[in-house]
Residue, then its C-alpha position, 0 to 999 in steps of 0.5 A: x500500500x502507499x499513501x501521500x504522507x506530509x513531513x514537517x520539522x517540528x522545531x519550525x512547525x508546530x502544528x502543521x495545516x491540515x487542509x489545503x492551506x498546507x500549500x501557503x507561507x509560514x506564519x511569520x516566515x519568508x520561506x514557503x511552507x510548502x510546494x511541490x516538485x515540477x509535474x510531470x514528477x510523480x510526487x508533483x502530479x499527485x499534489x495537483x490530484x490531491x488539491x484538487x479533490x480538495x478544491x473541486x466543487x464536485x469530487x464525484x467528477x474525478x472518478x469518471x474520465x476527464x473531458x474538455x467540458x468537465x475538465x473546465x469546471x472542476x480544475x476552475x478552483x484549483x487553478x485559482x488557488x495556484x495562480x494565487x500561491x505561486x508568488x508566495x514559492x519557493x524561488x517566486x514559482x519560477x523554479x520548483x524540485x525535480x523531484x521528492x529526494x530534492x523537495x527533501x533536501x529543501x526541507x533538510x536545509x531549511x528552505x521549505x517547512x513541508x514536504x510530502x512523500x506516497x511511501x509513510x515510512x520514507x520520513x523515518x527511513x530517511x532520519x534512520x539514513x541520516x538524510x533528515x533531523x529526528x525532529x522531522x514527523x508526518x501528518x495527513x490531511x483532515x480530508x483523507x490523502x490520494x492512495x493505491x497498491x502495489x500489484x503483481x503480475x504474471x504474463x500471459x505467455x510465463x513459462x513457469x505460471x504455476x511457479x509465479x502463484x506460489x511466489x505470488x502467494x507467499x508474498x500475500x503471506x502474513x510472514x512475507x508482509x510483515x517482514x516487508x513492513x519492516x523498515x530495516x527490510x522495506x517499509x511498505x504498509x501492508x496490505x493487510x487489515x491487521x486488525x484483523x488477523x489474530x495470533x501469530x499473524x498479529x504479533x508480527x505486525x505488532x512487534x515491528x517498530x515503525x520508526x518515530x515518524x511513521x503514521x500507524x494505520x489508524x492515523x493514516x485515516x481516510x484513503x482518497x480513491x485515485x482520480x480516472x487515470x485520463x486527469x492526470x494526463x490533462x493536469x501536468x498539460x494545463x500546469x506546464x502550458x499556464x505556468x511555462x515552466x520547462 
């Protein structure tokens, strides 16, 4: 499973924004509080999604594909809010990461007081790595953040496809799941609703330390649906033709 996670330090940020204006100047600071990296990055793509679920008169509009019509309508709000914000960034909005290691960066050197990941365990990862102060936490947003799962696959044509289920099916074991949750090993949320499972199985998943800065599943909350696949293509478009940022 992955999730967007938003990483903050807390010897500069207090208690983080969770809504939209996560996006918007510090209190006090001339650093932005936040951006993204430059769309078409995966990380900055999702932030575009992630906003606009939040900005969107109707949410119900992303699940179906995007066309010029509807397309319009709900990307209105959301392109407001960036014309507004973009003075306020990093570099005035001329300039923005390449992607979520170099967004980091920024956040380790101070330049940025929040920065974002899909993977719940990269903040804890990276203070274990010593790429971020053990100061640094993670938070979601009140209304839930942009979701999905990591998927195997076997080809049609596989020479050994009785031999890929198994493998298959061990990975979707409680012993297999735990041990790639584990930080030292992966970090990946599992699959898995732990509460759920009982006796050995549990206690696995129990027993794993997921770093200090790592959300439990509880507090992860409410996973947002990805939008029709056919937004995202039409986003970084619209983004880099009204902003004109090569």
């Amino acid at each position: 499973m992955a999730q967007l996670v938003f990483l903050y330090d807390t010897t500069r940020v207090k208690t983080p924004p969770c809504s939209r204006r996560a996006a918007g100047m510090g209190p006090g600071s001339s650093r932005p509080l936040h951006l993204s990296p430059q769309p078409p990055d995966f990380h900055g793509s999702t932030f575009l999604k992630q906003e606009l679920y939040e900005l969107t008169p109707d949410p119900d509009l992303l699940k179906a594909p995007a066309t010029d019509a509807n397309f319009k309508t709900a990307t209105a709000p959301l392109f407001d809010y960036l014309d507004a914000l973009h003075p306020n960034l990093w570099r005035a909005g001329r300039a923005f990461p390449k992607n979520s290691s170099a967004l980091r960066r920024l956040l380790t050197d101070n330049e940025t007081d929040i920065a974002f990941s899909f993977n719940p365990a990269a903040a804890s990862n990276a203070i274990a790595n010593g790429e971020l102060p053990d100061t640094v936490r993670t938070y979601v947003l009140d209304g839930g953040t942009i979701g999905n799962t990591h998927f195997l696959a076997i080809p049609f044509n596989a020479s050994a496809a009785a031999g890929a289920m198994v493998v298959a099916n061990f990975l979707m074991s409680p012993e297999a799941q735990a041990r790639k949750q584990d930080p030292d090993i992966w970090g990946d949320l599992t699959v898995f609703a732990v509460d759920k499972l009982r006796g050995p199985d549990k206690a696995r998943f129990d027993a794993l330390d997921l770093g200090i800065a790592t959300l439990s599943p509880e507090e992860l909350g409410k996973t947002l649906p990805e939008p029709h696949q056919s937004w995202m293509t039409r986003l970084e478009r619209a983004w880099s033709a009204r902003y004109g940022i090569e």
